[in-house]
TORFI-615308 format. One record per residue (C-alpha): residue in one letter; x, z, y. Coordinates in Angstrom, 3 decimals, m for minus. Last residue first. Layout:
N
+---------+----------+----------+----------+
| residuo |       px |       pz |       py |
+---------+----------+----------+----------+
|       a |        X |        Z |        Y |
...
+---------+----------+----------+----------+
REM end
This chain:
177
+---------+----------+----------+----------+
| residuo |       px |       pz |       py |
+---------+----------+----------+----------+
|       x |   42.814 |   66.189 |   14.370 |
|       x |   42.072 |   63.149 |   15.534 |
|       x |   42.660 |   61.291 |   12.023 |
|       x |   40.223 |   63.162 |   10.436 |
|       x |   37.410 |   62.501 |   12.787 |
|       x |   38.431 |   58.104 |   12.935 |
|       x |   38.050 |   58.793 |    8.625 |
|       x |   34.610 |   60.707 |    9.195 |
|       x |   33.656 |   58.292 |   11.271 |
|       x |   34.496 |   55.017 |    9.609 |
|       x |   33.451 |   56.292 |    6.346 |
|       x |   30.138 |   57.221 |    7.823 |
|       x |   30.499 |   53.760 |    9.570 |
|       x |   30.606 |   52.022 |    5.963 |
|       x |   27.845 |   53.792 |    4.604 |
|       x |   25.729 |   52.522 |    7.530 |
|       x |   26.933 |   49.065 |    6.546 |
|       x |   26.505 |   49.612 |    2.759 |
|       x |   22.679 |   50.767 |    3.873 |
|       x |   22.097 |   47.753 |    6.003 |
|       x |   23.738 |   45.406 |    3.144 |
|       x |   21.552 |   46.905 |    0.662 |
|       x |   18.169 |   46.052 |    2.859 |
|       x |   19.489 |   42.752 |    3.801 |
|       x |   19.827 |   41.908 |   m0.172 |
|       x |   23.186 |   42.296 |   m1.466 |
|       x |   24.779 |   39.049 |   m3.289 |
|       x |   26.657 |   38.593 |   m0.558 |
|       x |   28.417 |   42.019 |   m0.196 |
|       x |   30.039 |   41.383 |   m3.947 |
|       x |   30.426 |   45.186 |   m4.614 |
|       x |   33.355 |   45.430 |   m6.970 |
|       x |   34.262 |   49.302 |   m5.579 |
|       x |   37.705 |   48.619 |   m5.171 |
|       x |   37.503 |   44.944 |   m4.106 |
|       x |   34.650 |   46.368 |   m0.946 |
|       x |   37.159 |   49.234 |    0.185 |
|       x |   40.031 |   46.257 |    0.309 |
|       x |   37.782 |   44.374 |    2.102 |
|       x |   36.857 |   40.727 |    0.928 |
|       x |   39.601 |   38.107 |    0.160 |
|       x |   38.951 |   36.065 |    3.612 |
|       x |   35.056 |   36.271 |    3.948 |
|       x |   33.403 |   33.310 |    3.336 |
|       x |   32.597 |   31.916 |    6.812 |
|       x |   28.953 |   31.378 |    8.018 |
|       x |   28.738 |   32.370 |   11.509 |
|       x |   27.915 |   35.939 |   11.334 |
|       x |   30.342 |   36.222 |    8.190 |
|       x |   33.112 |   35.307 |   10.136 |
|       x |   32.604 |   37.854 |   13.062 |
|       x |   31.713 |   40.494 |   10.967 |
|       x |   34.872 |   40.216 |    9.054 |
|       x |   36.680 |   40.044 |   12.502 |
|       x |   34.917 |   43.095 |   14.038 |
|       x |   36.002 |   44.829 |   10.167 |
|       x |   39.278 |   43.679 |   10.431 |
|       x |   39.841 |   44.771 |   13.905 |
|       x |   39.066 |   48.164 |   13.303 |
|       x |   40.582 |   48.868 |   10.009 |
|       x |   44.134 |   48.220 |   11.271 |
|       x |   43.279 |   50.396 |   14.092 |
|       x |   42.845 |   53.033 |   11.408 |
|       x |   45.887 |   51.562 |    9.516 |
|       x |   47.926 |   52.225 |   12.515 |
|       x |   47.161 |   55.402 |   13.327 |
|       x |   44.823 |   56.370 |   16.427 |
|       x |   45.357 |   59.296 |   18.499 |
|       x |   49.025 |   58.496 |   19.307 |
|       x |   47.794 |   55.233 |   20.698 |
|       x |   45.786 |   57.488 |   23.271 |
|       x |   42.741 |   55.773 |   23.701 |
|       x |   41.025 |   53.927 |   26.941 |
|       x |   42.295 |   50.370 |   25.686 |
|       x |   40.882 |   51.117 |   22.007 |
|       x |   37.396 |   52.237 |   23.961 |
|       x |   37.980 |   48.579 |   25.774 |
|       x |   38.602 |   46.582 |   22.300 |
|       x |   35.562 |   47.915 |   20.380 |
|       x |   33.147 |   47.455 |   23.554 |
|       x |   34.377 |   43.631 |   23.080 |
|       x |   34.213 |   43.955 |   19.229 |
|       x |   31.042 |   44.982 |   19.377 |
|       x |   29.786 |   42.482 |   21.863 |
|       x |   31.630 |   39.954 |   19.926 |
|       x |   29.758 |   40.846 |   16.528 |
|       x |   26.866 |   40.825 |   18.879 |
|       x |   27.474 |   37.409 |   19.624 |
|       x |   28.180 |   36.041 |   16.417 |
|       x |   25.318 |   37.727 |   14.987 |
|       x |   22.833 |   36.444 |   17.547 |
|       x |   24.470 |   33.207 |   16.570 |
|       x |   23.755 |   32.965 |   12.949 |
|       x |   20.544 |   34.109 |   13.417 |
|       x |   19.880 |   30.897 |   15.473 |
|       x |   21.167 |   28.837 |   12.917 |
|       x |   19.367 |   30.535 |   10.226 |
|       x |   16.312 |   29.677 |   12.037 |
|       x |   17.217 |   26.125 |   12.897 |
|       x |   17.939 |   26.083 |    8.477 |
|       x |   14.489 |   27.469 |    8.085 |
|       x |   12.464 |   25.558 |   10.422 |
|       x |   14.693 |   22.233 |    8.725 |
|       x |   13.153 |   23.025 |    5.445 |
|       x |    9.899 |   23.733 |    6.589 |
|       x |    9.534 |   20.391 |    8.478 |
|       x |   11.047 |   18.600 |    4.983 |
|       x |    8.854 |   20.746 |    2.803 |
|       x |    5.500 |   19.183 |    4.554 |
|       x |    6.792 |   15.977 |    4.459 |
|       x |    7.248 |   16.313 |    1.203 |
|       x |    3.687 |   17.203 |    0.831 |
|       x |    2.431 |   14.907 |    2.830 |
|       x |    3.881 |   12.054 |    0.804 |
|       x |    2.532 |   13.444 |   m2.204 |
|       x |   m1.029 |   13.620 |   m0.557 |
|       x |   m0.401 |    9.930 |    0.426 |
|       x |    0.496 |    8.889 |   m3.201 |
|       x |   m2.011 |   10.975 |   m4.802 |
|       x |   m4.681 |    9.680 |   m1.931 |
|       x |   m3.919 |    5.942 |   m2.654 |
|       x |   m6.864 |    4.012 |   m0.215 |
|       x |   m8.924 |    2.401 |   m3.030 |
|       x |   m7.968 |    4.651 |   m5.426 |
|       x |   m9.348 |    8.208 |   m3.551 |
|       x |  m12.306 |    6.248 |   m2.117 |
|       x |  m13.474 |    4.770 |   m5.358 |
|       x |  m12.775 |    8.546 |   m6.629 |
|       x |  m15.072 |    9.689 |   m4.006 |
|       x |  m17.853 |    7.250 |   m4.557 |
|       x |  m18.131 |    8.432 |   m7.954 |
|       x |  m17.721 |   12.448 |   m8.102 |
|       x |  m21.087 |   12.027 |   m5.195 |
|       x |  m20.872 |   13.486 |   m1.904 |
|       x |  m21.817 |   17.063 |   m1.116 |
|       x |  m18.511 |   17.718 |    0.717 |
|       x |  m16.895 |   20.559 |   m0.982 |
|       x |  m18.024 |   19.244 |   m4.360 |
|       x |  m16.984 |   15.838 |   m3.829 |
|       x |  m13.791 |   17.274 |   m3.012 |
|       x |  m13.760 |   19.338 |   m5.735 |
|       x |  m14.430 |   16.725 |   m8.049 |
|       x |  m11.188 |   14.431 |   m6.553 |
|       x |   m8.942 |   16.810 |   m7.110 |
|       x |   m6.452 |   19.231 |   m5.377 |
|       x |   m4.571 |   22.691 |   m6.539 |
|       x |   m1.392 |   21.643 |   m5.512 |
|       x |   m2.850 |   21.175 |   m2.109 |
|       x |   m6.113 |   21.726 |   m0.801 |
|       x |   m5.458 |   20.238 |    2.419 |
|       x |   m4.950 |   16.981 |    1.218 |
|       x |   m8.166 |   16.538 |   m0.989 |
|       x |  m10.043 |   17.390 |    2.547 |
|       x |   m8.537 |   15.148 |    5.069 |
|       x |   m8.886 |   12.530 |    2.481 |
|       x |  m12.478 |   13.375 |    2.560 |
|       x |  m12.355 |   13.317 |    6.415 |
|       x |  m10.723 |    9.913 |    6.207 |
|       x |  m13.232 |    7.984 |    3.357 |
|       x |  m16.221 |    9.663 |    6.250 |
|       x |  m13.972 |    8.148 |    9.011 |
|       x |  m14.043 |    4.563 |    6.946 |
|       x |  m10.677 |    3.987 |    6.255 |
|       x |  m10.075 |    0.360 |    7.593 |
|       x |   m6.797 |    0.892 |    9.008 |
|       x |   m5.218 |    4.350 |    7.893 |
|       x |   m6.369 |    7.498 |    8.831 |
|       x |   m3.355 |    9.620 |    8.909 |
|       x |   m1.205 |   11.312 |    5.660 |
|       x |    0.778 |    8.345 |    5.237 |
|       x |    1.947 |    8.173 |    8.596 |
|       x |    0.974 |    5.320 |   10.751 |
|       x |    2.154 |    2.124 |   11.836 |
|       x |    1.624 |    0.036 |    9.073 |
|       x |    0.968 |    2.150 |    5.509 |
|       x |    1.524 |   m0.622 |    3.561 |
|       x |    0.000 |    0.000 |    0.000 |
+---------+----------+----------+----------+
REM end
């Protein structure tokens, strides 16, 4: 069938606007959609609907809906990850930025070096990871305990992360005194 100028999924020339809104119909019920329960839905005979449904290719142009369908999805969810992807990036920076001025404001003899160590590879592991890098050969607290941070769901990574800045602390505490 040559669809012309339209989509698939439109009225196509000489569809009757009754032939259309039944279309309209068997599309919108998705995976789930057949020619009877159109009929059904619209009080129209099983008969004249599956004339309509051959005549004009409604599997084919339901398929192509579909996929359409998928394809807009698809790209919502990769623009969204995009965008996530750089609200991470920036607050990663904005962290590492407020990271880098308290560092400036400290005694170097408060801080040893594998403390400050610590600090710039965990702003720089954030960093990666908010904009889609691997991470390098994972932390050396992450290796020991074999925890493979991106298999975690968002609700295990929050909770590593907040058991990561209780180590943090309670490490940066020890250290001061």
């Amino acid at each position: 069938m040559d669809w012309g100028a339209v989509d698939p999924w439109e009225r196509q020339e000489h569809e009757s606007p009754a032939a259309f809104e039944a279309f309209a119909a068997y599309r919108g019920l998705g995976p789930a959609r057949s020619v009877t329960k159109v009929a059904r839905e619209l009080g129209k005979s099983r008969t004249l609907v599956g004339r309509w449904s051959r005549r004009f290719a409604w599997v084919v142009r339901a398929a192509a809906f579909d996929r359409e369908r998928d394809r807009l999805f698809i790209a919502e969810q990769a623009h969204a990850r995009k965008e996530i992807a750089r609200r991470h990036a920036k607050l990663a920076q904005a962290v590492q930025s407020k990271a880098v001025a308290r560092l400036q404001t400290l005694d170097p003899r408060e801080l040893s070096p594998s403390e400050l160590l610590r600090y710039i590879q965990v702003a720089a592991e954030i960093e990666r990871r908010a904009v889609g890098e691997a991470p390098v050969a994972g932390s050396a607290e992450d290796r020991d305990q074999g925890v493979d941070v991106a298999a975690l769901s968002d609700e295990d990574r929050r909770a590593r992360m907040v058991q990561l800045r209780k180590e943090l602390e309670r490490r940066l505490s020890e250290g001061g005194q």
